[in-house]
C-alpha positions as CSV (number, residue, x, y, z in Angstrom):
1,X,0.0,0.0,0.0
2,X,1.2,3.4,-0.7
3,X,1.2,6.2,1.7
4,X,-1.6,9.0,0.2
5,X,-3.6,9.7,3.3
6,X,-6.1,11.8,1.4
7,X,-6.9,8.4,-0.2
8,X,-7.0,6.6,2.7
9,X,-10.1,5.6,4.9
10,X,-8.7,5.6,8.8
11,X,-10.6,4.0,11.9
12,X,-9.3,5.8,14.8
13,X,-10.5,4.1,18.2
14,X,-9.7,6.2,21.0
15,X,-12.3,6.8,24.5
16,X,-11.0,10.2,25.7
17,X,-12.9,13.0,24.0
18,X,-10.0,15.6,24.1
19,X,-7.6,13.1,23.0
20,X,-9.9,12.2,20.5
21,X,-10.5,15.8,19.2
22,X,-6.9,16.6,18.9
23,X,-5.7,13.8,17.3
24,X,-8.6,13.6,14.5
25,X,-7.0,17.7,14.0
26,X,-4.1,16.2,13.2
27,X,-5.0,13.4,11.0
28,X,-6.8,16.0,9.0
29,X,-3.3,18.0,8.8
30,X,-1.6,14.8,7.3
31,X,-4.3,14.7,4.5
32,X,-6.6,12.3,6.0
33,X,-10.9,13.1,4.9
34,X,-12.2,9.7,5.7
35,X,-11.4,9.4,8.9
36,X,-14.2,6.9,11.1
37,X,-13.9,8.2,14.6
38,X,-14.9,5.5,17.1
39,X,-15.2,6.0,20.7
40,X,-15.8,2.8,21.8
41,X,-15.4,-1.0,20.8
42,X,-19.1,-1.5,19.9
43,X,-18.8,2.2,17.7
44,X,-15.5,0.8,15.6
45,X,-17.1,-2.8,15.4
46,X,-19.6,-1.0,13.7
47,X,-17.7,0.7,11.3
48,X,-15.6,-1.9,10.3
49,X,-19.3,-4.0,9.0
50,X,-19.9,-1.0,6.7
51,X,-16.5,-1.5,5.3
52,X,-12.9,-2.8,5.9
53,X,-10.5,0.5,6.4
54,X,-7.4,1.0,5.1
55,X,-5.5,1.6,8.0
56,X,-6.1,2.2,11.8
57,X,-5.2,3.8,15.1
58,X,-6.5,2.0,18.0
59,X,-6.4,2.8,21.6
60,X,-4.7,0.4,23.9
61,X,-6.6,0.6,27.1
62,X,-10.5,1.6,26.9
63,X,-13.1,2.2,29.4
64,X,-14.1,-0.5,31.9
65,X,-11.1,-2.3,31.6
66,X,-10.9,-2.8,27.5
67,X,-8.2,-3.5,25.3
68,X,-8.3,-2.9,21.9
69,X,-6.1,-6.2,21.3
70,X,-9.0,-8.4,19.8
71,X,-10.4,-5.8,17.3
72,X,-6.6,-4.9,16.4
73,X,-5.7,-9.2,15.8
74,X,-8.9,-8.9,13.8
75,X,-7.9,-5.8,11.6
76,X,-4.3,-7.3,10.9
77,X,-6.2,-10.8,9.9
78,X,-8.2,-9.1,7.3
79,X,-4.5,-7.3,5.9
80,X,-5.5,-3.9,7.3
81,X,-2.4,-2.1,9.1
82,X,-2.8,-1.4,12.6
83,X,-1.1,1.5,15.0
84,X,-1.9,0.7,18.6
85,X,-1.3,3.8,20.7
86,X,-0.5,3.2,24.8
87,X,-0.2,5.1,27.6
88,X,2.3,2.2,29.0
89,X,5.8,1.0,28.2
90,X,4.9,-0.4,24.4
91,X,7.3,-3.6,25.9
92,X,4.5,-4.3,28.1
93,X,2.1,-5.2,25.2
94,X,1.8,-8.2,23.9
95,X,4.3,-8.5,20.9
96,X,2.5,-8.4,17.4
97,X,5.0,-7.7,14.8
98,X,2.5,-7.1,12.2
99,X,1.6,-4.4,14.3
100,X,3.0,-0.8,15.2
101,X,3.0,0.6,18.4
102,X,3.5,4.6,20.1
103,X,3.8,5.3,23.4
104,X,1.8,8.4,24.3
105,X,2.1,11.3,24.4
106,X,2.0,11.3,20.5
107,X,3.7,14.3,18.7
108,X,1.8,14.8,14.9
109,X,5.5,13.7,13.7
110,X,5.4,10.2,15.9
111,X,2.1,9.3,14.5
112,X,2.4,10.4,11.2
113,X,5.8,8.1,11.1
114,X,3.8,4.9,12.5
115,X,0.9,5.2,10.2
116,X,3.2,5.9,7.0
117,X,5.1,2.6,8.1
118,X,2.7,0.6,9.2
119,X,1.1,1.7,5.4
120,X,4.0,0.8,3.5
121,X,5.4,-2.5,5.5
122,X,5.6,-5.2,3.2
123,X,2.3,-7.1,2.3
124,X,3.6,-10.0,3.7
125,X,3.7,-8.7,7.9
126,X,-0.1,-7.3,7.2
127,X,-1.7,-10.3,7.6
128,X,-1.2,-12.7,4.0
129,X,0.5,-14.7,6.2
């Protein structure tokens, strides 16, 4: 996959609002227009059954105690790259290499570096396995 965000359609997962606000501000500065902004697991389930994205930026630790693991595993299955985002040491996660991870805080620079390379990685690490 080539990295053109403005042709790319990103599900962003993230549960704190002003997180949430910021970071869509600054996926819109990389180019990004579709950009599916879910706040919770049921809300990103939900777009991903109206249509596979291309990439996406998932939360680590949710509300009530939830991980976005599952719905990432799922997303790098189906061949879509996934950038998990953590307020933790990224050693503490369970080790996906298919997968990208940041630690927050997240400059624009950070996260426009993990998307871009999650984007290009070869075809092979996104899930054809």
């Amino acid at each position: 996959m080539t990295w053109t965000p403005s042709a790319m359609r990103i599900l962003y997962l993230e549960d704190e609002a002003i997180i949430a606000m910021e970071t869509v501000e600054v996926l819109k500065d990389m180019g990004f227009t579709a950009i599916n902004m879910a706040y919770s697991l049921p809300m990103a389930e939900k777009f991903m059954a109206e249509g596979k994205p291309d990439i996406a930026l998932l939360d680590v630790n949710l509300s009530h105690g939830r991980t976005s693991f599952e719905l990432g595993q799922k997303l790098l299955a189906e061949g879509v790259p996934v950038v998990f985002a953590t307020g933790y040491a990224s050693a503490s996660l369970p080790a996906d290499p298919r997968a990208m991870v940041i630690e927050k805080p997240v400059t624009p620079a950070m996260l426009e570096r993990a998307l871009e390379e999650a984007a290009t990685r070869d075809g092979a690490e996104a899930g054809q396995a």
